[in-house]
C-alpha positions as CSV (number, residue, x, y, z in Angstrom):
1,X,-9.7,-7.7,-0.9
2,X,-13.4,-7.9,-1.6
3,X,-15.2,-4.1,-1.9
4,X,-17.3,-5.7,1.5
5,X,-13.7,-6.1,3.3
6,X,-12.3,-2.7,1.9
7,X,-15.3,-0.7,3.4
8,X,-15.1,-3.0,6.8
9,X,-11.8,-2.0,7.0
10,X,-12.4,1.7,6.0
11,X,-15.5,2.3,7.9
12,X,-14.0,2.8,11.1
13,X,-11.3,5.4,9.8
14,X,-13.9,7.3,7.9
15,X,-16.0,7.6,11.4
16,X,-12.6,9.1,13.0
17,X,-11.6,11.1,10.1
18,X,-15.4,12.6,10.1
19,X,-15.6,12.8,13.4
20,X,-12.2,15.0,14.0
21,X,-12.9,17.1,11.0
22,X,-17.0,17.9,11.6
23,X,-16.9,18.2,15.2
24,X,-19.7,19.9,16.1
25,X,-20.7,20.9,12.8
26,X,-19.1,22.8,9.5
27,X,-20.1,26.4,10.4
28,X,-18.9,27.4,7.0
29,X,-21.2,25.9,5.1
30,X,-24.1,25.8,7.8
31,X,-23.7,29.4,7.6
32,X,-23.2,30.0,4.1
33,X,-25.3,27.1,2.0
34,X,-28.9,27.1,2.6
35,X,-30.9,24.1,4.1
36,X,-32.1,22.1,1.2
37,X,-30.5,23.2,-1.3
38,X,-29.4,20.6,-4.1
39,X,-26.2,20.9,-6.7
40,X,-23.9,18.3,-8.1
41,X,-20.1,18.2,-8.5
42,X,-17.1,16.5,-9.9
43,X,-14.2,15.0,-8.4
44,X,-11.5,15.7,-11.2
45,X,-7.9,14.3,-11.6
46,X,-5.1,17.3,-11.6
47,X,-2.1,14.8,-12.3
48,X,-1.2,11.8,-14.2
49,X,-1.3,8.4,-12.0
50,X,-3.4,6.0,-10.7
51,X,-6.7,6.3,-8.8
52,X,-7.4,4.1,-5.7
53,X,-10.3,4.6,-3.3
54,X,-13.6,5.3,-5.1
55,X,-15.9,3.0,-3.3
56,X,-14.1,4.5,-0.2
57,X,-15.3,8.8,-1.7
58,X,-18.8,6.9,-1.9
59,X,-18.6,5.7,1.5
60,X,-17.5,9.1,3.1
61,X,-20.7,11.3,1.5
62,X,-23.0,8.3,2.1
63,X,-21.6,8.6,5.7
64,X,-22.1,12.6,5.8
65,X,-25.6,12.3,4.0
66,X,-27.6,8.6,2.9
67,X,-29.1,11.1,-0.1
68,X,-25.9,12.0,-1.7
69,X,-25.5,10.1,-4.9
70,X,-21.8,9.3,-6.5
71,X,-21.3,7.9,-9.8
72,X,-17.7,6.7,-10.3
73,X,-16.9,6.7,-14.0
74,X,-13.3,5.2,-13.7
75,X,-12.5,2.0,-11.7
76,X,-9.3,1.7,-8.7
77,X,-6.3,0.8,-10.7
78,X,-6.8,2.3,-13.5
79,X,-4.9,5.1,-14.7
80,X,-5.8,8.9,-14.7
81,X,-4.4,12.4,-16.8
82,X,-4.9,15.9,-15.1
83,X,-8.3,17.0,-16.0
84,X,-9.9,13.9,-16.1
85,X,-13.3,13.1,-14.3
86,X,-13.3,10.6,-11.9
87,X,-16.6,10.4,-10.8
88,X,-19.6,12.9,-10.2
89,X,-21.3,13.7,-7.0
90,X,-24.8,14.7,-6.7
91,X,-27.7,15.9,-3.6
92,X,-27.8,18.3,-0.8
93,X,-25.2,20.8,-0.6
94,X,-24.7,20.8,3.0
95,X,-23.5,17.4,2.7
96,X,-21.4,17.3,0.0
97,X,-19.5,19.8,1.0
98,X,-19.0,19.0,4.7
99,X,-17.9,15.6,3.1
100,X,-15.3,16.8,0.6
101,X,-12.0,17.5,2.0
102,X,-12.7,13.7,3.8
103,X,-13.4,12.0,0.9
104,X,-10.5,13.8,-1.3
105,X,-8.0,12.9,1.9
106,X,-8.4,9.4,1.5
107,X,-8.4,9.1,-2.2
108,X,-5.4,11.3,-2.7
109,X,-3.4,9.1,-0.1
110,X,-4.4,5.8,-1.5
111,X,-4.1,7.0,-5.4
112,X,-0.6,8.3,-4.4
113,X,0.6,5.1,-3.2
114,X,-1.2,3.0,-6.2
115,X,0.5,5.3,-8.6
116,X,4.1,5.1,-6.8
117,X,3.7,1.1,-6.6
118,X,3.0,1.5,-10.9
119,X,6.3,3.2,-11.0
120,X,8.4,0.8,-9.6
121,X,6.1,-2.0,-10.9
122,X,7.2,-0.6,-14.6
123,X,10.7,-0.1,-14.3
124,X,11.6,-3.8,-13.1
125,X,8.8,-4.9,-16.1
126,X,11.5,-6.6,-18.2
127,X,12.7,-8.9,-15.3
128,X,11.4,-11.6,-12.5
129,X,10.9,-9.5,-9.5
130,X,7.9,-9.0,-7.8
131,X,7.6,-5.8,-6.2
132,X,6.3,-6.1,-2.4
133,X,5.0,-3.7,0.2
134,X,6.2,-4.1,3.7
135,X,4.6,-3.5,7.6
136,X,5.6,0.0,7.3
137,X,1.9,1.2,6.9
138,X,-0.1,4.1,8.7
139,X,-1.0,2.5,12.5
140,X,-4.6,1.5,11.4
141,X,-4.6,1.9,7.9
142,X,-2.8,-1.2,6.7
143,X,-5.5,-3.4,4.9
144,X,-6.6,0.0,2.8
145,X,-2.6,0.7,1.7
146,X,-1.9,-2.7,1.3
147,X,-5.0,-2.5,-1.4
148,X,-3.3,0.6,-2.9
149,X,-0.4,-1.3,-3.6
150,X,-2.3,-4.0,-5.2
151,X,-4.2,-1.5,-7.4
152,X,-0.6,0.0,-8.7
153,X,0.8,-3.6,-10.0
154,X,2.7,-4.7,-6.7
155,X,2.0,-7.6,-4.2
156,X,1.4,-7.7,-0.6
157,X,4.2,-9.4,1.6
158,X,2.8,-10.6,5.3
159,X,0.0,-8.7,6.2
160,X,1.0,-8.8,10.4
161,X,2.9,-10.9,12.6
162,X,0.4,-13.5,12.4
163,X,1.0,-14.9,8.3
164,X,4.2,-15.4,7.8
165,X,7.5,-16.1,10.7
166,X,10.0,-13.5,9.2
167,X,13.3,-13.6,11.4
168,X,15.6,-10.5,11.8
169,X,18.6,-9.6,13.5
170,X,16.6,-8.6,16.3
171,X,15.4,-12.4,16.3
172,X,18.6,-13.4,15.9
173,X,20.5,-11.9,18.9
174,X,17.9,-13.5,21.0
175,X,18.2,-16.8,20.5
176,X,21.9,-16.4,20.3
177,X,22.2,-17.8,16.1
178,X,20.2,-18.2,13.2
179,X,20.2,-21.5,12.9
180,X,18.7,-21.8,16.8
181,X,16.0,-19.3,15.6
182,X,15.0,-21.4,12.4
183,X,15.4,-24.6,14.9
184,X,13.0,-23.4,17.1
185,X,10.8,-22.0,14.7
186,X,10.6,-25.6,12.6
187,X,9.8,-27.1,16.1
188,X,7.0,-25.0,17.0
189,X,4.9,-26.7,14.6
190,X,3.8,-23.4,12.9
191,X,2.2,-23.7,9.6
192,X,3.0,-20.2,8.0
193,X,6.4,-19.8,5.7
194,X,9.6,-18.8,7.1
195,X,12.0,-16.4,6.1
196,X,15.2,-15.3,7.0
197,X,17.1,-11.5,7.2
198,X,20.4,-12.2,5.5
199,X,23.2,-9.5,5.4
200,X,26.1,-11.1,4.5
201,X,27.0,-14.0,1.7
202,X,28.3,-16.0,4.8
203,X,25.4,-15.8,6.6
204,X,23.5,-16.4,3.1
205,X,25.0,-19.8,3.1
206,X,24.0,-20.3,6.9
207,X,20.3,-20.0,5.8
208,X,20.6,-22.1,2.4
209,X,21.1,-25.0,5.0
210,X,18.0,-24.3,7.0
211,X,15.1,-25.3,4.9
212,X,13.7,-22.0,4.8
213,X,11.0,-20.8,2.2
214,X,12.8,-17.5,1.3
215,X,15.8,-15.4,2.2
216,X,15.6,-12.4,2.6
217,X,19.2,-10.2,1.4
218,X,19.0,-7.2,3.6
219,X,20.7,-3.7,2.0
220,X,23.1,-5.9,0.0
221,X,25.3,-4.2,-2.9
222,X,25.0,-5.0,-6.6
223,X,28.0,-7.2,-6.9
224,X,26.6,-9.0,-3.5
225,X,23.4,-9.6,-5.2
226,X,24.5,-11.0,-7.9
227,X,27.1,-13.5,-6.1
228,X,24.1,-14.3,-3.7
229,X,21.7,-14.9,-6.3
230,X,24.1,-17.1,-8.3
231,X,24.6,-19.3,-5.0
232,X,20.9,-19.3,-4.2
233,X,19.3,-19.8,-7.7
234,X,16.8,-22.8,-7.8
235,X,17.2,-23.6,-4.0
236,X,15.0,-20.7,-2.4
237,X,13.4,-17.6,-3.0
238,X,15.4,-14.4,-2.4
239,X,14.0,-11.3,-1.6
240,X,15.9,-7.9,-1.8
241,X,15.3,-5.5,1.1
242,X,17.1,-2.0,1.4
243,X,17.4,1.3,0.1
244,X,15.7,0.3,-3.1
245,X,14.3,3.6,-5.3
246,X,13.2,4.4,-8.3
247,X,17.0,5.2,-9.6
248,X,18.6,1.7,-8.5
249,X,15.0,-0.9,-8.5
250,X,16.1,-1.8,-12.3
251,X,19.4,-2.7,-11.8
252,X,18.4,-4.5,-8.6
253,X,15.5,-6.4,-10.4
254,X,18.1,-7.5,-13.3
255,X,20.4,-9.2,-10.3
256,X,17.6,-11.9,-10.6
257,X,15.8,-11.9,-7.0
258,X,12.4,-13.2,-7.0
259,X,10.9,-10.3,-5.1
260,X,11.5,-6.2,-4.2
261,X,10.4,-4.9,-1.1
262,X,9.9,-1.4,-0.5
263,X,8.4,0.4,2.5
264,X,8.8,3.8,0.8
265,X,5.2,2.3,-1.1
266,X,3.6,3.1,1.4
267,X,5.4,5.6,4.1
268,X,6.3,7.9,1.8
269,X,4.1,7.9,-1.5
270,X,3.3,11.6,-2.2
271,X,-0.6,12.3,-2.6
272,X,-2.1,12.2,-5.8
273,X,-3.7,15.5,-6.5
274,X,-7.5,15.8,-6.7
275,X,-10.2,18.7,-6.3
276,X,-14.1,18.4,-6.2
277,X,-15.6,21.2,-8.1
278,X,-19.3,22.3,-7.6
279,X,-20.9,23.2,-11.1
């Protein structure tokens, strides 16, 4: 994503997020910080990982205050070590303290998932798989975790509904087989891939007869992987779904599937720890 798209797709949040958090003013510091008064800061790391959202910081003060400068002196995706300075804020007080806990919200939420995505990203290294995110993203916030995952190593799987057909079970039980979903899919016309939820190695070779652009093997053991991946290999992508962490994504990865998918990227990265001090 372009910075111009990121912010697009920020601005709105930042609005909301300001907006809830402001309210009718910050009566600390309108209290405490005299009117005009000018100071600098900076916006230090206070764990190892990797930082994701500095054009969004920028946006937040510029939002609170035009005349508050940042100067980011690190890039998103690149990694940081506690103590390290990640970019320097300078102008009015007022505003760069009514902006902080904003600003430090959404880059310690999107540096926490870019630095979880780096983890698994490292440990499947030595083999094939791509590691993917999945839909399971904060209502609202999906194009600015999505970019988080990008800025730890990983891919993006379908963005929505709208990119990419992806039939489950659900899907299944509605149209009464898999092969009458895929059927009706085909005929539709639609342009995006397909993929299919697998669960067992029967239904595995089901799919494999379908045409389908990947299969997706859905909370599968080890020894099922490996079986299915030695049936499937060279006829279709496979994808492994499930219960992946950061204990079993190696062993996973050296089954030989094409891709990992892992909501836990991005519904349950832990925050990357930053703090803004005032010098």
């Amino acid at each position: 994503m372009e910075l111009k798209g990121l912010l697009e797709a920020a601005s709105p949040l930042i609005e909301l997020a300001l907006a809830e958090d402001v309210g009718e003013g910050d009566v600390t510091t309108l209290t405490t910080v005299p009117e005009g008064r000018e100071g600098k800061g900076e916006i230090i790391a206070n764990a190892h990982g990797i930082v994701c959202g500095l054009p969004i910081v920028a946006e937040v003060f510029r939002k609170v205050d035009k005349t508050i400068q940042v100067k980011s002196l690190t890039t998103d995706g690149e990694p940081v070590a506690p103590g390290a300075v990640v970019a320097e804020v300078s102008g009015p007080l007022r505003g760069i303290l009514t902006a902080e806990r904003t600003a430090l919200n959404f880059l310690t939420h999107l540096s926490g998932i870019a630095t979880l995505t780096a983890r698994f990203v490292d440990l499947v290294a030595p083999y094939r798989a791509v590691i993917l995110d999945t839909r399971k993203t904060t209502p609202g916030w999906r194009a600015l975790e999505k970019y988080a995952v990008r800025c730890g190593g990983g891919r993006n799987h379908r963005m929505g509904l709208y990119d990419m057909v992806l039939i489950k079970d659900n899907h299944i039980a509605a149209c009464g087989s898999l092969a009458e979903a895929v059927r009706r899919v085909q005929a539709s016309g639609v342009s995006v891939p397909i993929e299919v939820e697998v669960r067992t190695l029967a239904e595995l070779e089901e799919a494999l007869s379908l045409g389908v652009d990947r299969i997706l093997l859905d909370n599968m053991d080890i020894p099922t992987l490996r079986e299915a991946v030695a049936r499937a290999r060279g006829k279709v992508e496979l994808e492994a779904s499930g219960g992946v962490t950061l204990e079993n994504v190696a062993e996973i990865a050296a089954c030989g599937v094409d891709y990992i998918s892992i909501g836990a990227l991005t519904h349950s990265a832990q925050a990357l720890d930053f703090s803004l001090e005032i010098l």
